[in-house]
C-alpha positions as CSV (number, residue, x, y, z in Angstrom):
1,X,96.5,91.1,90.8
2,X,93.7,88.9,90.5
3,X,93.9,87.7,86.2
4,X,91.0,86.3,84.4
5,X,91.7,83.4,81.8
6,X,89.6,82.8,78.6
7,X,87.3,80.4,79.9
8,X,86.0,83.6,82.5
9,X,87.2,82.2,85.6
10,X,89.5,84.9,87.4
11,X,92.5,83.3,89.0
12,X,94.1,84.9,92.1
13,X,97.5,86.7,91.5
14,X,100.9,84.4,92.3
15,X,102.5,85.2,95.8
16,X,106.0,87.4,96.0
17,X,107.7,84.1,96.6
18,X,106.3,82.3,93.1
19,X,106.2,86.3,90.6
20,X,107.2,85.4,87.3
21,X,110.9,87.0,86.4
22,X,110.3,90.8,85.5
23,X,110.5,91.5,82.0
24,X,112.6,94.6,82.7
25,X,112.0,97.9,80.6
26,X,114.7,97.3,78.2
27,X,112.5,95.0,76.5
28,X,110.9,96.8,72.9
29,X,107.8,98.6,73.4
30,X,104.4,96.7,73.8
31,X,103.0,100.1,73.2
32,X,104.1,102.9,71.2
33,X,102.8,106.1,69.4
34,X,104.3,107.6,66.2
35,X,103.7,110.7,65.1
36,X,100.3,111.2,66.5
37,X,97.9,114.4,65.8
38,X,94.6,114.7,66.8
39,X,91.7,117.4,66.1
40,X,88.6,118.4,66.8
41,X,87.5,119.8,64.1
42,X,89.3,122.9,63.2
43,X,91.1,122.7,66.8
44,X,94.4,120.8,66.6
45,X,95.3,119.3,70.3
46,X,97.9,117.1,69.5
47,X,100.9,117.3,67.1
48,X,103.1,114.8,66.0
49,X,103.5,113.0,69.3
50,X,106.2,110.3,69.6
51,X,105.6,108.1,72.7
52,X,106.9,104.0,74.2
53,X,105.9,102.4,77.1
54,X,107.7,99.1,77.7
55,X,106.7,95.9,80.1
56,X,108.1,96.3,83.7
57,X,108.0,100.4,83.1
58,X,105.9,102.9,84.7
59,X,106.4,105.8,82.3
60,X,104.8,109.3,83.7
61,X,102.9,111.4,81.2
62,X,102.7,115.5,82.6
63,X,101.7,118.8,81.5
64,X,99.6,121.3,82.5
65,X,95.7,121.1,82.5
66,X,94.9,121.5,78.4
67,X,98.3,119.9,77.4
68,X,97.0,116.8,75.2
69,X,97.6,114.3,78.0
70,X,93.8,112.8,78.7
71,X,93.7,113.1,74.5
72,X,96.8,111.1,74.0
73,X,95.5,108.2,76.7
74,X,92.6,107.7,74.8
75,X,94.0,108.1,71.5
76,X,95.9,105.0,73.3
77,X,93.2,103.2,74.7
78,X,90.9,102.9,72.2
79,X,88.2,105.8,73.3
80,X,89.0,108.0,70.5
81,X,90.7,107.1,67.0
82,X,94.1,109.7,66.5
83,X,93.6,112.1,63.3
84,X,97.1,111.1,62.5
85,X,100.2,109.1,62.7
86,X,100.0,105.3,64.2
87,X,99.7,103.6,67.4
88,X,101.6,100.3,67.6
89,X,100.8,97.2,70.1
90,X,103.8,95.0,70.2
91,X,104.9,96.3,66.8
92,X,102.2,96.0,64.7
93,X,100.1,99.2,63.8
94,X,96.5,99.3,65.6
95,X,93.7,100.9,65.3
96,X,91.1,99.9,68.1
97,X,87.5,100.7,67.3
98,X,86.5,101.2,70.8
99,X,87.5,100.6,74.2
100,X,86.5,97.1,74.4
101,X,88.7,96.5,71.1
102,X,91.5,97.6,73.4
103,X,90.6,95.8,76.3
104,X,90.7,92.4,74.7
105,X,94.3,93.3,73.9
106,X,94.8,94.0,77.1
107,X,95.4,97.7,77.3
108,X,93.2,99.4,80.1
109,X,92.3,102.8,81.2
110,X,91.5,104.0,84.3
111,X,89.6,106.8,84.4
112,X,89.9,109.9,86.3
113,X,86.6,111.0,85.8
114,X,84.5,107.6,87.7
115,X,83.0,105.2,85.0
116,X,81.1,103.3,87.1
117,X,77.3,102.7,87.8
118,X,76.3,104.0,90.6
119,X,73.1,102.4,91.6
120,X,74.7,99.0,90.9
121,X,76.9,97.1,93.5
122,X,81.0,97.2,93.9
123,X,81.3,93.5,92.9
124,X,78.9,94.4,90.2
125,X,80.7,97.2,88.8
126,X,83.9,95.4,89.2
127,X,82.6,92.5,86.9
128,X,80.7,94.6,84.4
129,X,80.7,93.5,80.4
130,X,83.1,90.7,82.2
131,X,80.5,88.9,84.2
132,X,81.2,85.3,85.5
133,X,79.3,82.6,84.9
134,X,78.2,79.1,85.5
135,X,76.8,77.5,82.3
136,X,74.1,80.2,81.4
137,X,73.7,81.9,84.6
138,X,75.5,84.7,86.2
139,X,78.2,83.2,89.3
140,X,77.4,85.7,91.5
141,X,78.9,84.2,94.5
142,X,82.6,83.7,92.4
143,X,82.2,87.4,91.5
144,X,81.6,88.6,94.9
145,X,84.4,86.4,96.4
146,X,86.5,87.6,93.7
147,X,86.0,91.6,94.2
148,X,86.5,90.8,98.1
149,X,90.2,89.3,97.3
150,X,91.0,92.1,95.4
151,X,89.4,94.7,97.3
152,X,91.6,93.6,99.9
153,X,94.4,93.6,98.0
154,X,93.8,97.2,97.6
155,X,92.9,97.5,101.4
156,X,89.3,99.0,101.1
157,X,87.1,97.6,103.5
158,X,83.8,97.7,101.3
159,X,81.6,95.2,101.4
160,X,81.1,94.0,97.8
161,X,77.4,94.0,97.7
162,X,77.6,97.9,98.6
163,X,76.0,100.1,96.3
164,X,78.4,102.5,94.7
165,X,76.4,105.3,95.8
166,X,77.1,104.4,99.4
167,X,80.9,104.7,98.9
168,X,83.1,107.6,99.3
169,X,84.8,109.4,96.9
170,X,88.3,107.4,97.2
171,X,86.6,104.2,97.5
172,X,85.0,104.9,94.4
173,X,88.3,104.8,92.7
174,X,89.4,102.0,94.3
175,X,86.2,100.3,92.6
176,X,88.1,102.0,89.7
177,X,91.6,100.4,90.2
178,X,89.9,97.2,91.1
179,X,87.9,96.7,88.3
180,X,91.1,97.2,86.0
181,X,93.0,94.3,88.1
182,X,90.8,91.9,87.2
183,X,90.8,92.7,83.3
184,X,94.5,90.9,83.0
185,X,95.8,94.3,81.6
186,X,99.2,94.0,80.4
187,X,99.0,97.5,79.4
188,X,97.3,99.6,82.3
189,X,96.5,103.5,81.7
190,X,96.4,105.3,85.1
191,X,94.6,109.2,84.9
192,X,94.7,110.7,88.1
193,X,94.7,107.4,90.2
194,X,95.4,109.4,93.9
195,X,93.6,112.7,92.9
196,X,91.2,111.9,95.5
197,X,93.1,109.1,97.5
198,X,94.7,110.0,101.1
199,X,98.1,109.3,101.3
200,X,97.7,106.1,103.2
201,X,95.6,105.3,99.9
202,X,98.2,106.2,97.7
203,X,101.1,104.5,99.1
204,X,98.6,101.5,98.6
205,X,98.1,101.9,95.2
206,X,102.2,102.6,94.6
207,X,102.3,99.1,96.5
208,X,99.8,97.5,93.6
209,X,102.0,99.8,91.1
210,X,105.3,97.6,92.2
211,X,103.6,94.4,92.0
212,X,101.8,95.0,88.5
213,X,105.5,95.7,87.3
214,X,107.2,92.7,89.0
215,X,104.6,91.3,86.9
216,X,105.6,92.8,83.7
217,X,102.9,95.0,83.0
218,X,103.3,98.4,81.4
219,X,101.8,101.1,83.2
220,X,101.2,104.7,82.0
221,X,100.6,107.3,85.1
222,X,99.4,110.7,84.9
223,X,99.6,113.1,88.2
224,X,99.4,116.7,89.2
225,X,101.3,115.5,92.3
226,X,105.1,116.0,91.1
227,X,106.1,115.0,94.7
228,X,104.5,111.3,93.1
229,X,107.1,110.9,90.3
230,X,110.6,109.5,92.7
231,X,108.2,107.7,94.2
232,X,106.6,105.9,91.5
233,X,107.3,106.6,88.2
234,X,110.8,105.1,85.8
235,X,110.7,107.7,83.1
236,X,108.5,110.8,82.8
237,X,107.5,112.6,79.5
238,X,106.1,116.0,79.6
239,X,103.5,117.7,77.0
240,X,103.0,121.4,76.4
241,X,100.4,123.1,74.4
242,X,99.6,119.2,72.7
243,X,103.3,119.3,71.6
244,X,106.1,117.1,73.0
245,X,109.1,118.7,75.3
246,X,111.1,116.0,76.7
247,X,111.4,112.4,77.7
248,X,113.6,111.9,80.3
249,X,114.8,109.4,83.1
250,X,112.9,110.8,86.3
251,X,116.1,110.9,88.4
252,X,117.4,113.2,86.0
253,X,114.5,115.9,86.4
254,X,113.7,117.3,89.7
255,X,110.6,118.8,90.7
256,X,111.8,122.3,90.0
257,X,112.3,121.0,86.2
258,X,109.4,119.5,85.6
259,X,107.3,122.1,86.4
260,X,109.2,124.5,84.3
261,X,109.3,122.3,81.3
262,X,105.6,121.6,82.0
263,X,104.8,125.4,82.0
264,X,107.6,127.5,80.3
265,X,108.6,129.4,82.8
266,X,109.9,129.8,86.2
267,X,107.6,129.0,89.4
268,X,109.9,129.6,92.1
269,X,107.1,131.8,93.9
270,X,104.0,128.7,93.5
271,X,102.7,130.6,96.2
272,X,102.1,134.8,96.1
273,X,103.1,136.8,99.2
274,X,99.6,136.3,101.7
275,X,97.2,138.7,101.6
276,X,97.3,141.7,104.1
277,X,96.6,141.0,108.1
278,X,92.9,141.1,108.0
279,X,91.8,143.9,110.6
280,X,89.0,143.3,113.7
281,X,85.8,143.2,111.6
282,X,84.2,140.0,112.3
283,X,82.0,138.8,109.4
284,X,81.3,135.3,110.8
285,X,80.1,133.8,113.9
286,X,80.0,130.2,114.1
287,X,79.2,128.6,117.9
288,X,78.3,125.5,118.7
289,X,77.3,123.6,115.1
290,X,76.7,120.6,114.5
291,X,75.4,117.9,111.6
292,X,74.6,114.7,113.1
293,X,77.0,112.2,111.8
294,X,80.0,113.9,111.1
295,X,80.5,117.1,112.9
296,X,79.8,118.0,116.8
297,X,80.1,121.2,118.9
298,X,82.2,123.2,116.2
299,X,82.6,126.9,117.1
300,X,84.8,129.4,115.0
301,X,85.1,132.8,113.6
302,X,86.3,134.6,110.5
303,X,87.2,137.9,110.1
304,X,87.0,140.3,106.8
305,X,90.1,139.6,104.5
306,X,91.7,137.2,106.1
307,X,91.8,133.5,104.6
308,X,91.5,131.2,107.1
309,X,92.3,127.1,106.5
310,X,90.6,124.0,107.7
311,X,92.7,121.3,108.0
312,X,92.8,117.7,108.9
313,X,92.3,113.9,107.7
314,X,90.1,113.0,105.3
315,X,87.0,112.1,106.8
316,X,87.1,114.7,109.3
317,X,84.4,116.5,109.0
318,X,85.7,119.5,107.2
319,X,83.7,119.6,104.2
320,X,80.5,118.5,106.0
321,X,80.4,121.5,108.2
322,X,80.4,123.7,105.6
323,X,77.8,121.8,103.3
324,X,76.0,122.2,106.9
325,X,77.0,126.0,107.1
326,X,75.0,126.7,103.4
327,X,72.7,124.6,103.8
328,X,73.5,121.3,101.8
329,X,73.0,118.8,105.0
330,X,70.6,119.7,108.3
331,X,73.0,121.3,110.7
332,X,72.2,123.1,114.3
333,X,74.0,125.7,116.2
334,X,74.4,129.4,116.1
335,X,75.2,131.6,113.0
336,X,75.8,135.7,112.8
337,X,76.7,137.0,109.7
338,X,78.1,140.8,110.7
339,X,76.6,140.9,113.9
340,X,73.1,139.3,113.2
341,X,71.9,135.8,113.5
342,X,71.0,133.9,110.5
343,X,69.0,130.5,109.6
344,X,70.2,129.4,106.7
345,X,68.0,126.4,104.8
346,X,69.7,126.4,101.2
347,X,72.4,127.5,99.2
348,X,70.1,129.8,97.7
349,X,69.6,131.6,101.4
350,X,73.5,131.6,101.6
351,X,73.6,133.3,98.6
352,X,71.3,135.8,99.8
353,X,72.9,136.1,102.7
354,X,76.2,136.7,100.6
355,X,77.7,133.5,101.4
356,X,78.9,130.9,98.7
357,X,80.3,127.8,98.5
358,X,82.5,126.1,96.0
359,X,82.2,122.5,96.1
360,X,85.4,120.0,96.2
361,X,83.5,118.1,93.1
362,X,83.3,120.7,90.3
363,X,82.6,117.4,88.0
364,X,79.3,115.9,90.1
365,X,77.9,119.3,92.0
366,X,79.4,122.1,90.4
367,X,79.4,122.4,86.4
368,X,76.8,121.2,84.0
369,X,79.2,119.5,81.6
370,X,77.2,119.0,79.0
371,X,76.3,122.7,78.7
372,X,78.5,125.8,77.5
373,X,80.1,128.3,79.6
374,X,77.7,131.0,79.5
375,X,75.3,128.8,80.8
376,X,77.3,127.7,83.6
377,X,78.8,131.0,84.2
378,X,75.5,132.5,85.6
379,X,73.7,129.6,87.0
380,X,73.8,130.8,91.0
381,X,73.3,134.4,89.8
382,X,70.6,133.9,87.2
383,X,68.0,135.9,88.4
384,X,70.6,138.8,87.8
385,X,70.1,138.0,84.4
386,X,66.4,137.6,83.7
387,X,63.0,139.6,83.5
388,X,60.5,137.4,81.8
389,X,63.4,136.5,79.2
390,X,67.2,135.8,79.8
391,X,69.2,138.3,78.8
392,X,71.8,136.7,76.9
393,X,73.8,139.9,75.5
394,X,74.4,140.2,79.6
395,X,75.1,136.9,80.3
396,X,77.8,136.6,77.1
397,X,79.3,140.7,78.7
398,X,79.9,138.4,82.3
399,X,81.3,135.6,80.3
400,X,83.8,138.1,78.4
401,X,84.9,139.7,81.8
402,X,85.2,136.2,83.8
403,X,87.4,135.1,81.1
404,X,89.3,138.4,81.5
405,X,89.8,138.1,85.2
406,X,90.2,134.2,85.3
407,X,92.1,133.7,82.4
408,X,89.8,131.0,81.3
409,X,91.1,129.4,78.3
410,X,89.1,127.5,75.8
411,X,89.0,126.8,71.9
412,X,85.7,128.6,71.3
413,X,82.8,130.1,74.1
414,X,80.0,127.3,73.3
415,X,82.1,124.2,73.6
416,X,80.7,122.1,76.4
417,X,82.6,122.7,79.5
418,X,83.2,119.1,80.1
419,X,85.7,119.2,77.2
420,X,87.7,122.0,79.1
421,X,90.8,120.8,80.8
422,X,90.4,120.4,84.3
423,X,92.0,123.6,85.5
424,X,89.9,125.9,83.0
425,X,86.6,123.9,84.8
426,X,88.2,124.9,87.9
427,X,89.0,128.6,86.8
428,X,85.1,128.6,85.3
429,X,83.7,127.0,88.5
430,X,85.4,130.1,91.1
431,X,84.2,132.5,88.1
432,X,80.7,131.1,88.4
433,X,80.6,131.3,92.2
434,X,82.5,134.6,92.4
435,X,79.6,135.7,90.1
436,X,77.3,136.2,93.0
437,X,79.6,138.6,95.0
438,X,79.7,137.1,98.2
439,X,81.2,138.7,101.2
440,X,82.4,135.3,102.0
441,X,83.9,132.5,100.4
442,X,83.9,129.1,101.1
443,X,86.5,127.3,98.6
444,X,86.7,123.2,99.3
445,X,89.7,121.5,97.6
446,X,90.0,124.8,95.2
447,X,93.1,123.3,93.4
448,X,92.2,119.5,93.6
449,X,93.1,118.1,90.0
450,X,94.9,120.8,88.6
451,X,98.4,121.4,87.1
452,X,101.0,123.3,89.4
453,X,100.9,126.0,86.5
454,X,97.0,126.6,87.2
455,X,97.3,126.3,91.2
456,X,99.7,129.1,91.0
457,X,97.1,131.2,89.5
458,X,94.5,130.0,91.8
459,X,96.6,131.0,94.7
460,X,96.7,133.9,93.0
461,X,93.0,134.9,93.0
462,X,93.0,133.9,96.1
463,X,95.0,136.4,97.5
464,X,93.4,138.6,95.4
465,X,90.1,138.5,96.4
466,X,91.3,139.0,100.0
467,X,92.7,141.7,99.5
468,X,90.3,143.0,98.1
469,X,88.2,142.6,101.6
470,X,86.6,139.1,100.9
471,X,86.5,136.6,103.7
472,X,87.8,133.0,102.7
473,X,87.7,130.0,104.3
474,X,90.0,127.7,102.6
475,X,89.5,123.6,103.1
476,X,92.6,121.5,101.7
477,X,94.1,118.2,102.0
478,X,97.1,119.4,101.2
479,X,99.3,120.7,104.0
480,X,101.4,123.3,101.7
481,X,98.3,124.5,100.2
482,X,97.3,125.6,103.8
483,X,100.3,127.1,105.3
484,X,101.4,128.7,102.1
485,X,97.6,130.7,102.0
486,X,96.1,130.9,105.2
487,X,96.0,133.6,107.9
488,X,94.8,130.8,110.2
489,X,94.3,127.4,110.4
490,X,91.8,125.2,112.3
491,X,92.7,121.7,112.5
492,X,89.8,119.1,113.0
493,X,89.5,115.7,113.6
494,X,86.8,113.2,114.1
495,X,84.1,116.0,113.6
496,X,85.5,118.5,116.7
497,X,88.2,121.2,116.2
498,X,90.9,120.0,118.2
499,X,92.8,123.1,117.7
500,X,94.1,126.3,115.9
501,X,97.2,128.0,114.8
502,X,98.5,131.0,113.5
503,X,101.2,133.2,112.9
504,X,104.6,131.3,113.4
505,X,102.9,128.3,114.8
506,X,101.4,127.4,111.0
507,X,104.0,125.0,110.6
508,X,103.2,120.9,109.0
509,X,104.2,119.6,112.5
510,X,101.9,121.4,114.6
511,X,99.0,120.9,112.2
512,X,100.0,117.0,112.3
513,X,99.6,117.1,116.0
514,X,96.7,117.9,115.8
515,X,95.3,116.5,113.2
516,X,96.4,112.7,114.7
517,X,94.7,113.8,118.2
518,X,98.7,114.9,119.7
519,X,97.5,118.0,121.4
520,X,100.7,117.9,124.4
521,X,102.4,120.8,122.5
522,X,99.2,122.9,123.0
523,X,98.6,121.9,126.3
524,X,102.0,123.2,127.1
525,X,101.2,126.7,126.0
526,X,97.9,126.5,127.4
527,X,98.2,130.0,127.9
528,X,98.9,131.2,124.3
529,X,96.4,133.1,122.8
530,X,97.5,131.4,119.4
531,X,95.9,127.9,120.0
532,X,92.6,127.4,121.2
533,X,91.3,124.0,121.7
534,X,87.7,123.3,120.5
């Protein structure tokens, strides 16, 4: 971890052979809440929370989507002031004014939602309020040296001087990560830290995580991934409804247990029994497409009811194809929608053409945060909804039934949607699309995000909607998500489909194989009329 003294000056991190001695978790709490509530207005969200996180800890914080746990962070971290009870920082009550307040203390959040500036460079980002200077002008050649060490550290080969609109998504929040390693936090708040990072990210950040706590440093760590906590986390606590549950070594909980705590209730069956064998009926005809950069040659087709996966590494090509299939990015090849060939130019022609597409970033391309549900709600479908006027009485009927069907919770109908929990932006998001009535679905990363309580309700209108004849293609990253859903399964890499599965053959391996460019098995069974290479 790169620290940064008084004087401005960062100072590389000290080598695993010279790490100061780990001040081990049984020291008292550096930071600690007592009793905390917190409202919004009439709307209580957190009640009477008792919470420590000690140096040398990483202490997990999880709940379903809505339980208090972004609240509590930044009740922590200075963002928002609690509406009861006290926060203590090495014993002594605080009450931090802002962020920055908390910062200079040394407590640091990283955000799940990216903070960062996007037409302004990594190393920029990186440094910014905390610039580096050189008598009175900026040292931008320290700064940019600096973010390269640590960018390294985090092995993400970006050049510093890249705009952070040129990055990916999981660089992003390793501009994120990086940015808090050079703050000296002694207290560092992590909200969703691998939600978009690939495993081979992740198990870099859990290396960072180890050295931070070698180093002494307190570390809070929320996930939806329960698989994360063995791996990472020394203690777990786990909110419900804004209210505490338990607190509880995380070799004493499994997986099973959390989940139940975190939920009330059973969830044995995360994933409902699939949807019924989709018959012949073809709905969708893709043959040789292409968008230039990223995807090559790609033929497929998808049948009426059935839910078929597309799986593979990050980067692909999965979610460019279909961005290319509704018209997002210039694509070429051949598509027939029943039969009939189709151009399509826009989402709005997909639409028309009853095809929709729910985007893997509900936060950037998806919802209007700053605006209320109804508005979101009928957004793709407003024409539905207009003359010369809108007609709100119908747009506030479709806002009652999507509420209905999606069981879309929120404290009142006009609250800005970006101060719904993740999962009820997700629920709203498939409610908006759904809105349209498409005869197919395209759903990237539908659960991305969410609590295990609000995938299994997902999963749920999932299945649903196939059954109810809708065709659904299904992208995910994650390998259960796909083999617990799908019909079928197309496995790219590099841009090409390298090959397909079905049936008994939807198994992790055989996706793996294919996935890492393995394709022996299949060219075993060249014969089998369940693998087709592409």
């Amino acid at each position: 971890m790169a620290s940064q003294p008084q004087n401005g000056a960062a100072e590389p991190a000290p080598s695993a052979g010279n790490a100061p001695e780990r001040k081990g978790p049984a020291e008292g709490p550096v930071l600690a809440a007592r009793a905390v509530s917190k409202s919004f207005g009439p709307v209580q969200v957190l009640f009477d929370i008792d919470f420590e996180l000690r140096p040398g800890e990483v202490h997990a914080l999880i709940g379903e989507n809505g339980a208090g746990k972004s609240t509590l962070m930044k009740c922590l971290a200075g963002y928002q002031p609690a509406s009861g009870g006290e926060i203590l920082l090495r014993g002594r009550p605080v009450a931090f004014a802002s962020s920055e307040e908390a910062e200079k203390e040394g407590v640091v959040l990283i955000h799940q939602e990216f903070n960062l500036a996007e037409q302004l460079s990594a190393e920029a980002n990186i440094f910014l309020g905390r610039e580096l200077k050189r008598g009175p002008f900026l040292d931008t050649a320290l700064m940019r040296k600096r973010s390269a060490e640590v960018l390294r550290e985090l092995e993400t080969p970006v050049d510093p001087a890249t705009p952070v609109s040129a990055l990916s998504v999981s660089q992003k929040q390793m501009v994120e990560i990086a940015k808090a390693l050079v703050r000296n936090a002694r207290v560092l708040i992590m909200d969703e830290p691998t939600a978009v990072l690939t495993r081979r990210e992740a198990e870099v950040l859990f290396r960072q995580i180890e050295r931070l706590k070698a180093d002494g440093v307190a570390i809070l760590y929320t996930s939806h991934k329960l698989d994360e906590m063995e791996r990472v986390a020394d203690k777990v606590t786990i909110l419900r409804d804004g209210h505490h549950v338990v607190t509880a070594p995380v070799a004493e909980l499994s997986e099973e247990d959390m989940a139940r705590q975190m939920v009330g209730r059973d969830l044995t069956d995360v994933f409902p029994p699939k949807a019924p064998e989709p018959g012949a009926s073809v709905v969708l005809e893709v043959e040789g497409f292409s968008v230039p950069g990223y995807v090559k040659d790609v033929s497929f087709t998808l049948r009426q009811g059935e839910i078929l996966g597309f799986a593979g590494l990050v980067g692909s090509g999965r979610t460019e194809l279909m961005e290319g299939l509704v018209g997002l990015r210039h694509a070429s090849g051949t598509v027939r929608l029943d039969g009939n060939e189709v151009h399509i130019a826009s989402p709005r022609d997909a639409v028309r053409h009853g095809l929709a597409y729910l985007t893997e970033d509900r936060k950037g391309h998806g919802l209007l945060l700053g605006k209320g549900m109804r508005q979101n709600l009928t957004l793709l479908g407003l024409e539905r909804f207009s003359r010369i006027f809108i007609d709100e009485k119908a747009e506030e009927a479709a806002l009652d039934a999507a509420i209905a069907r999606f069981a879309i919770r929120a404290p009142r109908r006009d609250i800005p949607v970006g101060n719904l929990s993740g999962g009820n932006q997700q629920k709203l998001l498939l409610a908006k699309t759904m809105l349209v009535e498409p005869a197919i679905l395209i759903a990237d990363e539908p659960t991305r995000g969410i609590d295990i309580g609000t995938k299994q309700q997902i999963y749920g209108f999932i299945t649903e909607l196939a059954a109810e004849g809708h065709a659904i293609i299904v992208i995910s990253s994650e390998m259960a998500e796909v083999i617990g859903l799908c019909h079928r399964i197309v496995v790219m890499r590099s841009g090409r489909v390298m090959g397909e599965v079905s049936g008994e053959e939807i198994t992790e391996n055989e996706i793996v194989r294919y996935a890492m460019g393995l394709q022996q098995g299949a060219e075993e069974r060249a014969g089998d009329d369940h693998v087709r290479r592409g």
